[in-house]
C-alpha positions as CSV (number, residue, x, y, z in Angstrom):
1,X,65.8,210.4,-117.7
2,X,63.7,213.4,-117.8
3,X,65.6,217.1,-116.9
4,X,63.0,216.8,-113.4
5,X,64.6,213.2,-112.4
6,X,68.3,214.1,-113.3
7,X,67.8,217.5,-111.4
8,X,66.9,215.3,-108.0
9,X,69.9,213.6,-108.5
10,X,72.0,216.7,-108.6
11,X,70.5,217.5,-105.9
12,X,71.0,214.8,-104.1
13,X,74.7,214.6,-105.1
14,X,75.3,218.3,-103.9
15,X,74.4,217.7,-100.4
16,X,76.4,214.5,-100.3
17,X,79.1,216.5,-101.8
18,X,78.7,219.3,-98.6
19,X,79.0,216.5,-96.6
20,X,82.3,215.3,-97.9
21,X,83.3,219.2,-97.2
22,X,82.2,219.7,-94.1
23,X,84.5,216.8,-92.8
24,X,87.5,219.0,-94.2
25,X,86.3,222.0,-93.3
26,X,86.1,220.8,-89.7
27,X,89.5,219.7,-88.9
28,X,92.1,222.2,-87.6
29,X,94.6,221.7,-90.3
30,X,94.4,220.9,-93.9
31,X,96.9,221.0,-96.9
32,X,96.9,223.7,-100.0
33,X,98.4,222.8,-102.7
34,X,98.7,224.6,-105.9
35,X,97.4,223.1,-109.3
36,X,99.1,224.0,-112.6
37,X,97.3,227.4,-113.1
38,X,98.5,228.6,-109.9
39,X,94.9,228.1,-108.0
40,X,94.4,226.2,-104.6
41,X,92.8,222.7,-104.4
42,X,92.6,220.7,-101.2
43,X,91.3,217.6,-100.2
44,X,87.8,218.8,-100.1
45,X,87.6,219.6,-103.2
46,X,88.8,215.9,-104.6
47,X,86.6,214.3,-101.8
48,X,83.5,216.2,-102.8
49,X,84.3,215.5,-106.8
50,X,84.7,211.7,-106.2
51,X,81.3,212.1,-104.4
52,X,79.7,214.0,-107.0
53,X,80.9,211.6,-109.5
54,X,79.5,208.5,-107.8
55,X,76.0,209.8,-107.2
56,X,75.7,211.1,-111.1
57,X,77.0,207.5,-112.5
58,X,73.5,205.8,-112.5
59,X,72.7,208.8,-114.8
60,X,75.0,207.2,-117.7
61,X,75.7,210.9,-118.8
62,X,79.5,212.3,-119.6
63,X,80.4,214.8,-116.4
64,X,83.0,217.8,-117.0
65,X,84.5,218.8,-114.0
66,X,87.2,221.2,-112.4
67,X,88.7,218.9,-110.3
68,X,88.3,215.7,-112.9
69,X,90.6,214.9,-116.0
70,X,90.0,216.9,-118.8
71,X,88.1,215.8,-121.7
72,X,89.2,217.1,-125.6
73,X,87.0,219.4,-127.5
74,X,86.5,216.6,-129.9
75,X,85.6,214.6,-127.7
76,X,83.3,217.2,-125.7
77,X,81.9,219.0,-129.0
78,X,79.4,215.7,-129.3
79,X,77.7,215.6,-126.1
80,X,74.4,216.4,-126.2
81,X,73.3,216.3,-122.5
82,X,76.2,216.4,-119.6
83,X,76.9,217.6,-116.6
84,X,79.5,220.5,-115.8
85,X,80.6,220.5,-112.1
86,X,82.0,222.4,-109.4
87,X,83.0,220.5,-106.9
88,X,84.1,223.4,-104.0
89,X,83.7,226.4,-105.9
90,X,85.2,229.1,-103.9
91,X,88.6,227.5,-102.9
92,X,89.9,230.6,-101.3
93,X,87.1,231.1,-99.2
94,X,87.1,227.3,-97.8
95,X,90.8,228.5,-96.8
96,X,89.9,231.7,-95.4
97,X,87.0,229.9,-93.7
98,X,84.6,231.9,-93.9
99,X,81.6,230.0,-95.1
100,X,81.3,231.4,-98.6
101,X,81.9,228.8,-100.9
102,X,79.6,226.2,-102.7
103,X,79.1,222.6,-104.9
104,X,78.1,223.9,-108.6
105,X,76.3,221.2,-110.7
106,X,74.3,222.1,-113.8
107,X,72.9,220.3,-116.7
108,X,73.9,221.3,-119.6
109,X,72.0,220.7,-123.1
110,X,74.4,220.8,-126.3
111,X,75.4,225.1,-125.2
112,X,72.9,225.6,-122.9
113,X,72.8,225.4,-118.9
114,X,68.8,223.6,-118.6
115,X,69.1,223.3,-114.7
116,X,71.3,223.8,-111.9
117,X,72.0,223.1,-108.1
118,X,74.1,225.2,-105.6
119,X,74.2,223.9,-102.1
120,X,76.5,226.2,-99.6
121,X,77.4,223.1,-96.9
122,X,78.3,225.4,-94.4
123,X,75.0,227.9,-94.3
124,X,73.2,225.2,-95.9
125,X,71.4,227.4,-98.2
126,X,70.5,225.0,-101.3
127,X,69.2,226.5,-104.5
128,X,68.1,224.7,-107.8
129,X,66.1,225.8,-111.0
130,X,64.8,225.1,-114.5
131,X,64.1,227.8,-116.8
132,X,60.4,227.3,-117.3
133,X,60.0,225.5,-113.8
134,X,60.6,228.4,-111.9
135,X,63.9,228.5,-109.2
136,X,64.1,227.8,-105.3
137,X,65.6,228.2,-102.5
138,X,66.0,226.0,-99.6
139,X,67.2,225.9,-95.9
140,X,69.1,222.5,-94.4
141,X,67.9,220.1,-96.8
142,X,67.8,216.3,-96.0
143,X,69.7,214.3,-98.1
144,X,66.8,213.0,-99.9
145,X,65.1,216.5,-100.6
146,X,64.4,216.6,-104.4
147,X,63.0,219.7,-106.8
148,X,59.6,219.0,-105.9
149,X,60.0,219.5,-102.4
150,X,61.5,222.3,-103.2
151,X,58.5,223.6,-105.0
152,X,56.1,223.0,-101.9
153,X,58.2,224.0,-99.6
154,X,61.2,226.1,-100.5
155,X,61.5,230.0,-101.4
156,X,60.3,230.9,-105.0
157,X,62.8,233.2,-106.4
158,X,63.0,235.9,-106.8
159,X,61.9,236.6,-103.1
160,X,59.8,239.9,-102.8
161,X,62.2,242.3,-101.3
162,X,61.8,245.8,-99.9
163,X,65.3,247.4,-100.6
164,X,65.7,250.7,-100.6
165,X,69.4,250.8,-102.4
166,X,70.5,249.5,-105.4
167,X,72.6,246.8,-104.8
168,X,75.4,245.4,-106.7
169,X,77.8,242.0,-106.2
170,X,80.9,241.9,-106.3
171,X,83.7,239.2,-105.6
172,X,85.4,239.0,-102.2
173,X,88.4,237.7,-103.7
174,X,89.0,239.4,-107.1
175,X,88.4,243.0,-107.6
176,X,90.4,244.7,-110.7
177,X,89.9,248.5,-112.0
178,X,87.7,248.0,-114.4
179,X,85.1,246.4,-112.3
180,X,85.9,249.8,-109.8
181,X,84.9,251.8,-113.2
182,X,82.3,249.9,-113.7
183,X,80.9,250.2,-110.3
184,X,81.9,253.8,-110.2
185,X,79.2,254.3,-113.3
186,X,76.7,252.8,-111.4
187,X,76.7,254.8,-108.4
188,X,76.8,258.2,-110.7
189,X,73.3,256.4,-112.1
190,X,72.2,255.1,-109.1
191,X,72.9,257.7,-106.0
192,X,71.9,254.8,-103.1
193,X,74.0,252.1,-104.7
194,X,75.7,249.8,-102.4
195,X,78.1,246.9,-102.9
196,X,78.4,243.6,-101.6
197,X,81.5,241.5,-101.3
198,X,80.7,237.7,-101.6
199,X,83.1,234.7,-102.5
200,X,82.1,231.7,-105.5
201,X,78.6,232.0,-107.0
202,X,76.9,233.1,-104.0
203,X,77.1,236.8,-106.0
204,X,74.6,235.1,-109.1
205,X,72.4,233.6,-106.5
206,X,71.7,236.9,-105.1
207,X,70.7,237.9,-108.1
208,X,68.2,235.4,-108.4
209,X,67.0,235.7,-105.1
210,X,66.1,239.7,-105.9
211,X,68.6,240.6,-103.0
212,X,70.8,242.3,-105.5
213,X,70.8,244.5,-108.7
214,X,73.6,243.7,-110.7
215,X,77.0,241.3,-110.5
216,X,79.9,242.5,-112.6
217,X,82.5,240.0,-113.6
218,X,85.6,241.4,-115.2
219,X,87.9,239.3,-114.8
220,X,88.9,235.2,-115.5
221,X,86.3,232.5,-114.8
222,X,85.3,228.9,-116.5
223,X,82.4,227.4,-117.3
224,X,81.9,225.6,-114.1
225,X,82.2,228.8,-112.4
226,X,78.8,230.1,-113.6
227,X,77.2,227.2,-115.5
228,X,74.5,226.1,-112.6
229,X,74.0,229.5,-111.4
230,X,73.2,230.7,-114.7
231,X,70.2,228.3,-115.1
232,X,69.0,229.0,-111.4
233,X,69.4,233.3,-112.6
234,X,67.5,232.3,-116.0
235,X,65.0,230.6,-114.2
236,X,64.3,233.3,-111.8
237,X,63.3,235.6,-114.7
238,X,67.5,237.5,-114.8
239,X,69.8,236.7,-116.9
240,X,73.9,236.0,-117.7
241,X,75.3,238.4,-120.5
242,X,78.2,239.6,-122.1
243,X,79.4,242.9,-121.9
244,X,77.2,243.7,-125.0
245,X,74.2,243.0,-122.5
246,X,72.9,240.8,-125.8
247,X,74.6,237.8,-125.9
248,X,73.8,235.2,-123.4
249,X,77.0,233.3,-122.2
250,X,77.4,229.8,-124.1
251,X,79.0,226.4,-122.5
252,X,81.3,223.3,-123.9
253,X,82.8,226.1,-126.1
254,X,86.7,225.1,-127.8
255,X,88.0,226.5,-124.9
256,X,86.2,226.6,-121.6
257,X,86.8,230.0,-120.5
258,X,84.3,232.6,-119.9
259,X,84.4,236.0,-121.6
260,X,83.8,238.7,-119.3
261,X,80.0,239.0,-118.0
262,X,77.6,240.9,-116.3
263,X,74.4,239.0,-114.4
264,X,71.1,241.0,-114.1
């Protein structure tokens, strides 16, 4: 399959996937629990994994995912071409409810994120790109919408904005004293600097959408966590760094926990 025919199906898998979510999301009561690292899962999040993993099976490619059963480096260390999911990224918000959350599906190529999908199910925002393809952005997408549609009738990102501040992202969730430093520094450079407070990797695709500056992340996140965003950011002419501003951020590494990053 090419990367344009395996990006429709991520496509296609994500807004299944929101689907699975919204059924959760709607009822009045639904159960927390707490996995081994101390972070929430709930049913939604297995639901939309089990759909996500249905819809990518005619693909015939190894998937890595949060909510699925972990696979050994040496194992891992010989795929070429896989997919590293998200199922619900953004937990907390789902249980805060308040719409910020989002399915996370990338494609990633031996250490390299080559496309990703983010659908929000609740705002039903839906963005997808390819680093030499150019990234998009969609509005409540049918079920059958694909990249190309995208292209013809989707946002081209980044949008041309008018902003009159600098703006920089920042987690809802997780905000730590070096990331307060590090915004800190900014608004000495930058006198109009504002912040925004979003929850899972809504903060990356504002970046790509040219609706903010600069998303700081000092603090712990996986691969999953930034893997599809980081080929939508790529493909909207930004980028995902270290904190030497150099070093792109690598995937399928020994262990799959990002070092700290900044997007821009």
């Amino acid at each position: 399959m090419t990367i344009l025919r395996l990006i429709n199906q991520a496509i296609h898998a994500s807004i299944l996937a929101g689907s699975k979510i919204r059924e959760v999301y709607s009822q009045t009561n639904f159960e927390v629990q707490l996995k081994n690292d101390q972070t929430p899962v709930t049913r939604a999040d297995q639901n939309a994994h089990d759909e996500i993993m249905r819809v990518l099976a005619s693909c015939q490619l190894p998937v890595l995912s949060e909510e699925g059963t972990t696979t050994g480096f040496q194992e891992r260390k010989n795929w070429d071409l896989f997919w590293m999911v998200d199922p619900l990224d953004g937990t907390k918000e789902f249980i805060k409810r308040n719409d910020e959350f989002t399915v996370n599906i990338a494609l990633i190529n031996k250490n390299t994120s080559v496309a990703g999908v983010i659908y929000a199910p609740i705002t039903g925002e839906l963005y997808a790109g390819i680093p030499g393809s150019g990234a998009y952005k969609l509005i409540n997408p049918t079920a059958n919408c694909s990249f190309q549609f995208m292209q013809q009738s989707g946002t081209k990102l980044p949008e041309k904005t008018d902003r009159k501040h600098f703006t920089i992202a920042v987690s809802r969730s997780h905000m730590n004293q070096e990331t307060e430093a590090y915004i800190e520094a900014l608004r000495k450079k930058h006198q109009s600097a504002q912040v925004i407070n979003l929850g899972s990797s809504l903060k990356m695709c504002r970046i790509a959408e040219g609706t903010a500056d600069v998303y700081p992340k000092f603090g712990k996140t996986m691969e999953w966590d930034t893997a599809a965003a980081h080929a939508i950011v790529k493909a909207a002419g930004k980028n995902i760094y270290c904190t030497d501003l150099r070093t792109e951020l690598m995937y399928n590494k020994k262990e799959l926990q990002n070092p700290h990053f900044i997007v821009l």
